[in-house]
C-alpha positions in Angstrom: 0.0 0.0 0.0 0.9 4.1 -0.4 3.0 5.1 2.7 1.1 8.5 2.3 -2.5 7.6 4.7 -1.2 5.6 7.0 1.7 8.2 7.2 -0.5 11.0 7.7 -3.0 9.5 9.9 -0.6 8.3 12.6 1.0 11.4 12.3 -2.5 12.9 13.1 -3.2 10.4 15.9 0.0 11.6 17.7 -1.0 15.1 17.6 -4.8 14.5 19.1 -6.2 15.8 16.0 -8.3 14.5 12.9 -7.5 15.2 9.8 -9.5 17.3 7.6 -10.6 15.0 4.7 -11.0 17.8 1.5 -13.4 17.1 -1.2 -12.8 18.8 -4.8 -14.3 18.0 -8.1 -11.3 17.2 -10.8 -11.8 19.9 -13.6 -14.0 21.9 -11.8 -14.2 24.8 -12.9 -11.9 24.1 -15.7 -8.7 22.5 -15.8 -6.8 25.6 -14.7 -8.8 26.5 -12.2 -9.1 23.0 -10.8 -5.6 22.5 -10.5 -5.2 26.4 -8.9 -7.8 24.7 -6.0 -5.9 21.8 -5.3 -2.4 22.8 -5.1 -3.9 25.5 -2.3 -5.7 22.7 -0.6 -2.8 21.6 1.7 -1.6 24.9 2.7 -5.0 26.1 3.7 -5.6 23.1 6.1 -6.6 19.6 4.2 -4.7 16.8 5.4 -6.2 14.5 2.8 -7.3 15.3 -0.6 -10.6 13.3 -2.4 -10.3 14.0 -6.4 -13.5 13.6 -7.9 -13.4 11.8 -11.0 -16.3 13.2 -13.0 -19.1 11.1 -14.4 -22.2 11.9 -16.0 -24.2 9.5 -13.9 -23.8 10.5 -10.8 -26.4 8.5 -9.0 -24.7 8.9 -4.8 -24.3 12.7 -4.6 -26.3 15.3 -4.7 -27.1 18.7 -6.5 -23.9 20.7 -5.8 -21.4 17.8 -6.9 -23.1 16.6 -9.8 -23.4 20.0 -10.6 -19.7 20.2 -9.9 -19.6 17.4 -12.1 -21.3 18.6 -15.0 -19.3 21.9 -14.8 -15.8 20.0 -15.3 -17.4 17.8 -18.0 -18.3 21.1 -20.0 -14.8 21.9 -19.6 -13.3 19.1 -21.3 -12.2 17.1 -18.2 -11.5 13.6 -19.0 -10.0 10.6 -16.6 -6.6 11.1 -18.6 -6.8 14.8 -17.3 -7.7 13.8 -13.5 -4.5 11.8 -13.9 -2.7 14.5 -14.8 -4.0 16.9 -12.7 -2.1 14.1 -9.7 0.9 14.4 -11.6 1.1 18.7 -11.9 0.3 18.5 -8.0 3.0 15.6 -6.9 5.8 18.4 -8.4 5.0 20.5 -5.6 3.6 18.1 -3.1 5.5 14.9 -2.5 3.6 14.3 0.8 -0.3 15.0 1.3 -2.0 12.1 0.4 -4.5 11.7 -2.9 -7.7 9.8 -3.0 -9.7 9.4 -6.4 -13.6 9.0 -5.7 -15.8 8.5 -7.9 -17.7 5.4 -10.4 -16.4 2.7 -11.6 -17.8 3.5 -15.3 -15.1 5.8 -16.3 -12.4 3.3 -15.3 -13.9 -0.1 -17.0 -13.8 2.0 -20.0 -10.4 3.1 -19.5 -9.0 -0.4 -18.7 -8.5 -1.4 -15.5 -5.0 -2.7 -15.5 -3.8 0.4 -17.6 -6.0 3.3 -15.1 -4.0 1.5 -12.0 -0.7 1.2 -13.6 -1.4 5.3 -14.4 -2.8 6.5 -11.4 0.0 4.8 -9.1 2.8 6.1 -11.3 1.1 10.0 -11.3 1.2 9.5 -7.4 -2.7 8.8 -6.2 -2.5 6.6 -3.1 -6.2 5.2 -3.1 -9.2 4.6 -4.7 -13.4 5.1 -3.3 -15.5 4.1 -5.8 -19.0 3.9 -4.5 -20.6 1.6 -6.9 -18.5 -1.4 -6.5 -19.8 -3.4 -3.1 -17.7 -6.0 -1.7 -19.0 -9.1 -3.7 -17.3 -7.4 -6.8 -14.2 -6.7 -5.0 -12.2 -8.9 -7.5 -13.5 -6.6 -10.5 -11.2 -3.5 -8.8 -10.8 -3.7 -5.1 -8.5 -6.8 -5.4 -6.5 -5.8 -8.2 -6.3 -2.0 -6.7 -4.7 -3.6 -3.9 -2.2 -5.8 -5.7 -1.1 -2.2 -7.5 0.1 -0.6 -4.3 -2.8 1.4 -4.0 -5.6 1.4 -1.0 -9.1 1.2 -1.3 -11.6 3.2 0.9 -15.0 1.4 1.6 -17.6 3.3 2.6 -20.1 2.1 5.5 -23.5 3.9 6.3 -26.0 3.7 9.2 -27.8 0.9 7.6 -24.4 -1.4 7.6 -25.2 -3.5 10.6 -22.9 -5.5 12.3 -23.4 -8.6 10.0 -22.0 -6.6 7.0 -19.6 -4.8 8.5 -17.2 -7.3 7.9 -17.9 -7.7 4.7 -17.5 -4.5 4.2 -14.3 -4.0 6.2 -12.5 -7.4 4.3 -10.5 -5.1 2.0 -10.6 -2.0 3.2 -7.4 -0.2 3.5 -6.1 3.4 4.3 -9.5 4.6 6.3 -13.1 3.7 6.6 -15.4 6.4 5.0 -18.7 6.7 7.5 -21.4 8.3 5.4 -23.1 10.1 8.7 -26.5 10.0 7.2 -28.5 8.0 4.9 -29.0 9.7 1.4 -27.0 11.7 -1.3 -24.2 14.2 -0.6 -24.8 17.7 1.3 -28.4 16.4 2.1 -28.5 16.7 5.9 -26.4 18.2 9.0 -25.6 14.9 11.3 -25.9 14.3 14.5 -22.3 14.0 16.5 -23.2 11.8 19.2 -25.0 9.3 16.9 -22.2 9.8 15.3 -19.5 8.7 18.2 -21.9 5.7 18.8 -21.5 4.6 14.8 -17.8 4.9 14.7 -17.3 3.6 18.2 -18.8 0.3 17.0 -17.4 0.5 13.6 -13.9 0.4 15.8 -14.6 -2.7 17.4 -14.4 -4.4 13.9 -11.2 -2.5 12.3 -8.1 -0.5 13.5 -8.1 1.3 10.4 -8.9 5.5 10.9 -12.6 6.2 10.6 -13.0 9.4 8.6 -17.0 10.8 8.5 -18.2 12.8 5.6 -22.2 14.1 4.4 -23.2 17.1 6.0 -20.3 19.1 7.3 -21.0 22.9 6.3 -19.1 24.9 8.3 -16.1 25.0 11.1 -18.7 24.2 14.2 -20.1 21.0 12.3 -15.9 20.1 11.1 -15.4 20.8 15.0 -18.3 18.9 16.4 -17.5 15.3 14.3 -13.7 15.7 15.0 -14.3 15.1 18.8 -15.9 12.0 17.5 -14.2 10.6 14.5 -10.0 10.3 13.1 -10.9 12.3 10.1 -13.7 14.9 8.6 -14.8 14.6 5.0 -16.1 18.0 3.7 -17.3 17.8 -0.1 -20.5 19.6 -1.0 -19.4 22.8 0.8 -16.0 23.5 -1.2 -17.9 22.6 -4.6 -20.6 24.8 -3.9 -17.7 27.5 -2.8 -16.2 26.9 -6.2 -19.9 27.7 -7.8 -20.3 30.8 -6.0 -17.2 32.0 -7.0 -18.3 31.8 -10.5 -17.9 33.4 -12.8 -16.1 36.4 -11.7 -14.4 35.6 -8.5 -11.2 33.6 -7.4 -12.7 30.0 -7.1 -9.1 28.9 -5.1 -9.3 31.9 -3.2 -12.5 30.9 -1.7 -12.1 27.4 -1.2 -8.9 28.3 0.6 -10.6 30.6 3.1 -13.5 27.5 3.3 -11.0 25.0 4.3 -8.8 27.6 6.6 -12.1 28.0 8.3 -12.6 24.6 9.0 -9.3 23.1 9.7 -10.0 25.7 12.5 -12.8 24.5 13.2 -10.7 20.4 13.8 -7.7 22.0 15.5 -10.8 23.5 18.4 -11.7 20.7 18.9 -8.5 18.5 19.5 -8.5 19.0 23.2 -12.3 17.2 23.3 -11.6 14.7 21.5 -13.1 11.0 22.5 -11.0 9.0 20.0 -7.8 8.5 22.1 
């Protein structure tokens, strides 16, 4: 597996702190202006960059990244062009880890073997691809894996204890906790349901659990890192990037977003119930 997530997160652990888990659509708004947002990511606060690969079938998130999605389409991104985009940032940034999420469309057109081969070599260190479940693990998971590169699983609050293992068979890198049953940006979570869902998700897995849907702002960022190793924020920084448009600085305000909210985790390190 990548040395970059498991670096970062025990780095994380020995600090007390999560990590803030950054959510940006690949080519969105266009190429330059995508690759302008993620090169400002780390310095702003993100510990751990999600790349979304763009797809025009969207079916798990909801109206800001699919619109997100449809923006970068518009603009000529391509999976080739998400790959490069890894490869522009890794000449500046050797260390912050990079995870591609998206569908697994995009890649079975590409060629599996070849996209892996690619995406190692341009520096991504895992994959979530939220329409592959654990019975087709052997169609990417397995051979992911076999590439050197770790693959996040996401579990919900309807994965109960007799799929959790399932679920957590081939996981690597972090668990993803979607904190509310729905599409992205859809609902504000509840923290101490929250602690309960990652406190049993712990008992089957030492790997970091990192909870994403929801978080808006620095008091929600602060509020699930007391509870969880890591906090996903997605729907936000897109819709940041959409507000920006088409005048403004999109990297400017995704910057002051995630400065805001990697505030927001540093408050609450002190509280924190994850040891």
């Amino acid at each position: 597996m990548t040395a970059r997530l498991d670096a970062r997160f025990a780095a994380l652990k020995h600090a007390r702190r999560a990590a803030l888990v950054t959510f940006v659509m690949a080519g969105d708004p266009d190429y330059a202006g995508s690759a302008a947002i993620v090169k400002a990511l780390p310095g702003a606060g993100a510990d751990v960059i999600e790349l979304g690969m763009p797809f025009t079938d969207p079916m798990a998130d909801g109206p800001a990244i699919q619109a997100a999605g449809l923006r970068a389409l518009k603009g000529g991104q391509t999976l080739n062009k998400t790959l490069q985009l890894v490869r522009d940032f890794r000449r500046g940034d050797e260390e912050t880890p990079i995870v591609l999420m998206g569908y697994y469309n995009p890649i079975y057109v590409h060629g599996v073997e070849a996209f892996l081969a690619e995406a190692k070599a341009a520096g991504v260190d895992g994959l979530i691809v939220v329409d592959l479940p654990p019975e087709e693990d052997e169609e990417l998971c397995l051979p992911a894996l076999k590439a050197g590169l770790n693959f996040v699983r996401l579990a919900t609050p309807t994965t109960d204890d007799k799929r959790l293992p399932a679920v957590l068979a081939n996981t690597s890198g972090f668990v993803y906790y979607v904190s509310i049953t729905g599409v992205t940006g859809a609902a504000v979570p509840d923290a101490d349901v929250v602690g309960a869902a990652v406190a049993r998700i712990k008992r089957h897995t030492h790997l970091p659990v990192a909870v994403g849907f929801g978080v808006r702002d620095a008091a929600s960022a602060a509020a699930l890192a007391r509870q969880a190793d890591g906090v996903v924020v997605g729907s936000a920084l897109v819709e940041a990037v959409r507000k920006a448009l088409p005048d403004g600085d999109p990297a400017q305000a995704v910057g002051k977003l995630v400065r805001e909210l990697a505030e927001g985790v540093a408050s609450a390190a002190s509280l924190r119930v994850l040891s």
